[in-house]
N, C-alpha and C positions, 0 to 999 in steps of 0.2 A: 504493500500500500504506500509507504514511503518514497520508492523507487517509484511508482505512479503519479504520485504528487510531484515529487521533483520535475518529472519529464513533464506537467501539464503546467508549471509555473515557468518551466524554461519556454515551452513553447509560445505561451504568452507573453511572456516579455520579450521573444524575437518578435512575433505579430506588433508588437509596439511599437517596436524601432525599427521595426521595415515600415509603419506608418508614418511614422515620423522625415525615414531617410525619402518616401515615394510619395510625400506630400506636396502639393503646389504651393509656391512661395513666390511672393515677390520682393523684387530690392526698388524701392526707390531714391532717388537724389533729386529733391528742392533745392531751389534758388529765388531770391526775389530783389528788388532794389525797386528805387525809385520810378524805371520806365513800365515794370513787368511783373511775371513770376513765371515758371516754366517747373515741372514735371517732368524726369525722365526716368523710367522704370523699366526693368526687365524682370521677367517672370520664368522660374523653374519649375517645368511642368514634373508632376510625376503621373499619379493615377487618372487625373484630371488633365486634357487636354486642351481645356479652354478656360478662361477669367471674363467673369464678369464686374466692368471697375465702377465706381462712380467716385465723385471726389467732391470738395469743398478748397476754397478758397477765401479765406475772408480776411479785407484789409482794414486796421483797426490803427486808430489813436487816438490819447487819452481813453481808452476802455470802450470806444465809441464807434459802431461797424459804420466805414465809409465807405465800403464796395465789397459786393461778392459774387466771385465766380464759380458757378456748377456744372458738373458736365457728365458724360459715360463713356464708356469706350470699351474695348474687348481687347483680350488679348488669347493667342490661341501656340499652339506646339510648334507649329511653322513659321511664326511673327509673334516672336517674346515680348520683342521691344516695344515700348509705348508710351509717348513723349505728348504732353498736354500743355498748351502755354497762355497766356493773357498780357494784355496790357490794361495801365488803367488809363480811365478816357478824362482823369483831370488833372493838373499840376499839380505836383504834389510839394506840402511845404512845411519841413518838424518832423518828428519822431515818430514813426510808421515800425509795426510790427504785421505780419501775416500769420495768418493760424490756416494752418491748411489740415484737411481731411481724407485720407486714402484709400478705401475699403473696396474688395474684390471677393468676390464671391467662383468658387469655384467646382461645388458638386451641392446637391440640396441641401444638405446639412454642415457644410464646411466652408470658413468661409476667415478671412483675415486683412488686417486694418491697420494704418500707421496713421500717426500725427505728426505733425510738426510748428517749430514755430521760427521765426527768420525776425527778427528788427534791423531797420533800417533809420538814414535819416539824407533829408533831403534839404538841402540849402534854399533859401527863400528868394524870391524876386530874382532868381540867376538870371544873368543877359552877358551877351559875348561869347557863350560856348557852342564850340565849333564840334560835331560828330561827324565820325568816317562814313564810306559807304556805306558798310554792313548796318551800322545804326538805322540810316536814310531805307533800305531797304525792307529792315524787319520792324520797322514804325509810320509805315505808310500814312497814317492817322496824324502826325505831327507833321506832313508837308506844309507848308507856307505857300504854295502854289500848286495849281494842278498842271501847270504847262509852264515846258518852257522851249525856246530856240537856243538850238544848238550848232554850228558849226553851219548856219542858215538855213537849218531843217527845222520845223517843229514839233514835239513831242508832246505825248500827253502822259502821264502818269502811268497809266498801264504800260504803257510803251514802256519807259524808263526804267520800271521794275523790271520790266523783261530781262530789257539787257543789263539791268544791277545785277539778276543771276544767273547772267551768263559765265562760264569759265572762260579766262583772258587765251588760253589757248597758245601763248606767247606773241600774243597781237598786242603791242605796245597802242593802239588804238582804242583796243577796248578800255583797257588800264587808265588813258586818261580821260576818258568819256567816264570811268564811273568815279572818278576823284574830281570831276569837272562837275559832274552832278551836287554831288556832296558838298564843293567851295558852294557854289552856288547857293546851295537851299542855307547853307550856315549863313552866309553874309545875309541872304531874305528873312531870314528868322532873328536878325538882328547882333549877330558875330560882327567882329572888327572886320572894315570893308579894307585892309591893306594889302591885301592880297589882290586886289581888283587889278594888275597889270599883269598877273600868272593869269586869272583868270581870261581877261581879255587877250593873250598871247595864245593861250590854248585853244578859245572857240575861234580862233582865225586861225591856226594849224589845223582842226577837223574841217572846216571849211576848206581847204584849201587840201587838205588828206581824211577825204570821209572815211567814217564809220568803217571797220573790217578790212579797211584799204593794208594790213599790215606792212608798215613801214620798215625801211632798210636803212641801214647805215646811217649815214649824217643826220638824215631823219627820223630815225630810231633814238639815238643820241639825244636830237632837240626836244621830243616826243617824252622820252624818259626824264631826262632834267626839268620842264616843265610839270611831269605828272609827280618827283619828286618834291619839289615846289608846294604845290596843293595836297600833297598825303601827308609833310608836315605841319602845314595848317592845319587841316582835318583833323589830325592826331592830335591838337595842341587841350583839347577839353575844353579850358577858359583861356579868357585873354590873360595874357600876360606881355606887359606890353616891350620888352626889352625881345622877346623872340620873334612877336608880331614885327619888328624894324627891320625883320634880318631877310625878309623876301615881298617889304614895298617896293613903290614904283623905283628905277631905277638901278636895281639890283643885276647886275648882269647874269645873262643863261651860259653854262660851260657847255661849250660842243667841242672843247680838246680831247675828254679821251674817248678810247675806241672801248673802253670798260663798259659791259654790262652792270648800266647801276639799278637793275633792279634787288629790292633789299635794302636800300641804302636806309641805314637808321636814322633817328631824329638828332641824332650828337654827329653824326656824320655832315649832314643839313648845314648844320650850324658852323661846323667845319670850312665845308665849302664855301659859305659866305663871309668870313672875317676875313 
């Protein structure tokens, strides 16, 4: 009887921990800040081949709910991954916290849940900050404009996101069509306008080498050094005005080397102009 018992508590506690090793589980990673919040989760299936999610978002300060996002989604054996994201649609200005909510359901009776919480804080009345493409691109809702002309073409806003995700392909063309975009909308959304002679130098090079044209040599060079120009702008966040002086009007463009500068860092920039 003893030797009976033994073998039906072993067997049970393997049924345990095979439930436990063949159980569906998910990992998530939150992130939030002042423009957003984004979700990206992956899920280890075991006996269960599909999740069912839904989730919570709530943006709070001082104790006090000032936006929230809900949503569902699936995730199944073939497609683990599953990435949820938001923006918010007001200025945001102080001490921000998000409480978000994760829960997936995964066979009728089985089913699990994470929380999280993110504080932030967001500087008030900001003006002069400059953001890159990618910004311009995954915040369509903060344009300052829905058109613009480009290199004598004009564009509308679909249009532009298109080609913001396009890959540059090594077409020095594209590169500064979307760092042309981005000086742009920062100076219309009220960035320091000293860049305005990159800027105007670059939409008379697309004009003069449209869109896709990928440029060679001398004009690869001029192409790069200009799109250089505008990508440390764009990088620069806020003004600051001793860096803003380093590519106003009269700054000369280097077409001496025959160097690939694409890469070139923000201390490099800076290099180049003193």
């Amino acid at each position: 009887m003893k030797v009976i018992a033994s073998l039906l508590i072993a067997t049970a506690l393997v049924l345990c921990l095979s439930v436990d090793v063949f159980a569906t589980h998910g990992e998530i990673e939150p992130a939030a800040d002042c423009y957003g919040w984004s979700i990206t989760g992956t899920f280890v299936f075991g006996y269960s081949k599909e999740a069912y999610i839904d989730y919570s978002v709530k943006l709070m300060q001082g104790g006090e709910l000032v936006m929230e996002h809900t949503g569902t989604g699936m995730a199944t054996e073939a497609e683990p991954d599953v990435y949820f994201d938001g923006t918010w649609d007001i200025e945001l200005c102080g001490d921000y916290t998000v409480e978000g909510y994760f829960h997936y359901t995964y066979s009728t009776i089985n089913e699990g849940s994470e929380t999280f919480e993110i504080s932030f804080t967001c500087e008030c009345g900001q003006v002069g900050c400059t953001y890159t493409p990618g910004f311009w691109k995954n915040h369509p809702d903060a344009w300052p404009v829905d058109n613009l002309v480009i290199g004598g073409k004009s564009y509308s806003k679909t249009e532009m996101l298109r080609i913001l995700n396009l890959p540059t392909r090594g077409d020095i063309s594209i590169k500064l069509f979307h760092h042309l975009v981005a000086a742009i909308l920062n100076v219309e959304s009220g960035a320091d306008n000293s860049v305005r002679a990159a800027i105007d130098d670059s939409d008379a090079f697309l004009s003069s080498h449209p869109l896709f044209c990928k440029p060679r040599r001398g004009l690869k060079r001029q192409a790069e050094c200009l799109k250089d120009i505008l990508a440390a702008y764009n990088e620069l966040e806020c003004d600051n005005e001793e860096e803003l002086s380093l590519y106003g009007a009269g700054n000369p463009i280097d077409n001496s080397s025959d160097e690939d500068e694409e890469g070139k860092s923000w201390g490099a920039i800076k290099m180049l102009h003193k």
